[in-house]
N, C-alpha and C positions, 0 to 999 in steps of 0.2 A: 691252649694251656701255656701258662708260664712257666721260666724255670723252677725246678722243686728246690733249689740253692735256698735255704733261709739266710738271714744276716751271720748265722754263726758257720757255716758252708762258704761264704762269702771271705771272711776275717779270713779262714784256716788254708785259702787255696790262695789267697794272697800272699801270705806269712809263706806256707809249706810248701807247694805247689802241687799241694794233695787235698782232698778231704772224702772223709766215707759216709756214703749214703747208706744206712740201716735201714734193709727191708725194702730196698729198690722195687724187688719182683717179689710177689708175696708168694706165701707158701705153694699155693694152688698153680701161678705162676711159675711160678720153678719147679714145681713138677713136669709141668709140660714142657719146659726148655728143656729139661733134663729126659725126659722119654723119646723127644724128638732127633736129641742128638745122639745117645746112646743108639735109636732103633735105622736111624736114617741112613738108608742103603749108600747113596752118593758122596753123603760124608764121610763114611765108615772103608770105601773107597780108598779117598784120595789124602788116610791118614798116612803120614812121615815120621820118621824119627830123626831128632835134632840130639845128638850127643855133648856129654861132656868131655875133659877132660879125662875123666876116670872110667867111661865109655857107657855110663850110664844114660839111658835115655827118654825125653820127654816124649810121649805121644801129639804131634801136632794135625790140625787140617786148616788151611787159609782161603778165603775166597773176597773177590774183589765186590762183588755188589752182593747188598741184601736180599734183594730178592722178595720172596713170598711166603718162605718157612716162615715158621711161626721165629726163629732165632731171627729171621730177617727181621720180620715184623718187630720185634724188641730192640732191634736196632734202630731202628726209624720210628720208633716210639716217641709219642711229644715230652713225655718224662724225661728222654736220655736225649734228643737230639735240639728239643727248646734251651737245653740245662748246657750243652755243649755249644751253642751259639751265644750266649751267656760267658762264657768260659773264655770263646775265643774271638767273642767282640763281634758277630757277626753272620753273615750266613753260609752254614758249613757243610760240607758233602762226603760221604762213605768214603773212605780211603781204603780200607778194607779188615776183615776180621778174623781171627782164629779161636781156636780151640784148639789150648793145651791142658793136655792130660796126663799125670803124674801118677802110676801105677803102683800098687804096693807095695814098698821094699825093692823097688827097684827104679823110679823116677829120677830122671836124671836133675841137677843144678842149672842155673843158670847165672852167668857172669856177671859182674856188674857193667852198665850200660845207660845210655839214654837210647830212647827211639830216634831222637832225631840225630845222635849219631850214626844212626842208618839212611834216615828218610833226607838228610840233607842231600849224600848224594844220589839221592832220587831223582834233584832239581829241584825239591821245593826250596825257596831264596830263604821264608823266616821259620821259625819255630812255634808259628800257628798253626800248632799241634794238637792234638787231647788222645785219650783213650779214656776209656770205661771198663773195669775187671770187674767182672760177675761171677762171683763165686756161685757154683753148682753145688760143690760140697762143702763141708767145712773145712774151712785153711787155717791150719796149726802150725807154731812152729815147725811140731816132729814130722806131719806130712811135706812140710817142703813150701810154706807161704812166702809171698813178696815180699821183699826188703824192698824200702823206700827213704831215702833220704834227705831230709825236711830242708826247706829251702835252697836247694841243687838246683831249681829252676833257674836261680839266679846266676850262677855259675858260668853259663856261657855253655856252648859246643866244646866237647869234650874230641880231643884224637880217637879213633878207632879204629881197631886193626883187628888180625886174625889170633887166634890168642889158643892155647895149647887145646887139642882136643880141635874142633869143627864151628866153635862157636866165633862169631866178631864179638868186644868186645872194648871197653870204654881203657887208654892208654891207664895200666895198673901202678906206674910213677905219680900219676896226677890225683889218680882214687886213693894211693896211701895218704898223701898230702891232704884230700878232701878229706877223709873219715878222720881226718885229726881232730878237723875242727867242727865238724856237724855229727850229730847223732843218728842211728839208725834205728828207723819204727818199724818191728813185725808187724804188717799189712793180716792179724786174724779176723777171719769173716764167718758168720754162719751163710750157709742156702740162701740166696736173695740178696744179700748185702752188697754194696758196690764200691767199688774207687774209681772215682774220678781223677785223673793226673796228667800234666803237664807233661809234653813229649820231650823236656829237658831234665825232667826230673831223674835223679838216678836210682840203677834199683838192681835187684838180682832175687836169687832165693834157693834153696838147697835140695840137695838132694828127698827126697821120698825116703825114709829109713823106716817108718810106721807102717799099720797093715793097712793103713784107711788111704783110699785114692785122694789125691785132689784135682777134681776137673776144674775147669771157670773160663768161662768166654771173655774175648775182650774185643768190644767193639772201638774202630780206629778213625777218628776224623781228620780232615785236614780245614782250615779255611778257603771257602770260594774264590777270596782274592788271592790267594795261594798257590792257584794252579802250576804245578812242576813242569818246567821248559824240557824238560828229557819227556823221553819216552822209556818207560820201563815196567816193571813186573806190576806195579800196583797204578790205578787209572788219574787219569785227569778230571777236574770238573766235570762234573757229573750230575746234575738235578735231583734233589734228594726228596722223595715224594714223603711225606710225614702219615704217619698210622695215629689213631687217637687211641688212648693208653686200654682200651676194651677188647683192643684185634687181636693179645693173646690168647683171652679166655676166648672167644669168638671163634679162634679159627683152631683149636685146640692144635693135638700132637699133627702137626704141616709140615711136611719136609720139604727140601729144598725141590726135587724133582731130573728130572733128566737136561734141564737148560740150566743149571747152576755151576757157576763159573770157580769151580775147586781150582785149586793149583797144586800139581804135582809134588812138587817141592819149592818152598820158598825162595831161591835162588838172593844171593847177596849181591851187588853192584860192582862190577869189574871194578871201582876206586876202592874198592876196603877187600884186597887179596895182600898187602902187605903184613906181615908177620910183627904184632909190637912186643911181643914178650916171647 
């Protein structure tokens, strides 16, 4: 299978360095993403909490390889991972994925940021990047959705430092400066919808102040020719074996199992302990 990008998915990741895929996982589909992560002993485990500022917090879990869950399986899906070589020009491998969870009335914020103001100093050299956000629930304003900033891509690597509260965070000198002159689009999704985005793109999102949760996976690529010269929390090239888009409903609610490689906590890169605000 080819990538699902139509020509108007093509224009809008150019231009924005975003665009949304309506109805990625279909209903049935995301039921089962959603039974599997909600019931899965392993991942239920090795959940975190990543605070803000205001000591509010998100519920996270991370893990380096996909694996066999059925979440795996959607990961290595030909829908998301032909659509993601497509993206980043080439053939691309699991970086790794999480699942963050915003609880009701009490889900914490998140800063503004790029990814690859983390993953640079990972080792990886460029910004052939992607992620995929899969909305589990529906993401609202009022529950706490992604803010995204439409052609940020273009902007360059941004400074990132440690930023009040526990989170790193994209230097907020340079973000006032940017938000002057670019717009900011609420990332609202139903169950199944996805974003695809550029790991330069900037983005954040707020607190949970609503009764309704919002969960959403987001699966994390890097390109093959990309491989990171460090050694650090998330892998190296890696061979990315592909699932054909039927191994969700196929292999229904699959959890990950006793060999899945969870991460206790996310750990940040000894270079971003510097304090920018």
């Amino acid at each position: 299978m080819a990538s699902i990008f139509t020509d108007r998915h093509r224009a809008e990741y150019a231009r924005d360095g975003f665009t949304f895929v309506r109805g990625l996982f279909d209903p049935e589909e995301t039921r089962i993403l959603v039974s599997a992560m909600e019931q899965d002993p392993s991942l239920k485990a090795a959940l975190y909490d990543r605070r803000d500022a205001q000591g509010k917090a998100t519920r996270m879990a991370t893990w380096n390889h996909p694996g066999d869950s059925v979440y795996g399986l959607a990961a290595r899906s030909r829908r998301v991972v032909d659509t993601m070589e497509e993206m980043l020009g080439g053939e691309v491998y699991h970086y790794h994925s999480k699942l963050t969870a915003k609880e009701p009335f009490d889900g914490g914020a998140w800063e503004w940021h790029q990814d690859y103001g983390y993953w640079y100093h990972n080792g990886c050299v460029r910004p052939d990047m992607a992620s995929v956000m899969v909305a589990l629930d529906r993401a609202t304003r009022e529950n706490g959705c992604l803010q995204v900033v439409p052609g940020t891509h273009r902007v360059g690597r941004i400074e990132h430092g440690v930023l009040p509260g526990e989170q790193v965070g994209a230097d907020p000198v340079r973000v006032e400066q940017i938000l002057k002159r670019y717009p900011v689009v609420h990332a609202e999704m139903a169950p199944g919808d996805a974003l695809f985005f550029h790991a330069n793109v900037l983005h954040r999102s707020d607190q949970n102040r609503s009764p309704n949760r919002r969960w959403t996976v987001l699966f994390c690529f890097n390109a093959a020719s990309n491989d990171p010269y460090l050694e650090h929390h998330h892998p190296g090239y890696t061979p990315l074996v592909k699932v054909d888009d039927d191994a969700i409903k196929a292999a229904g609610v699959r959890f990950a199992g006793s060999q899945a490689e969870f991460r206790e906590r996310s750990a940040n890169p000894p270079e971003l302990t510097r304090r920018i605000a």
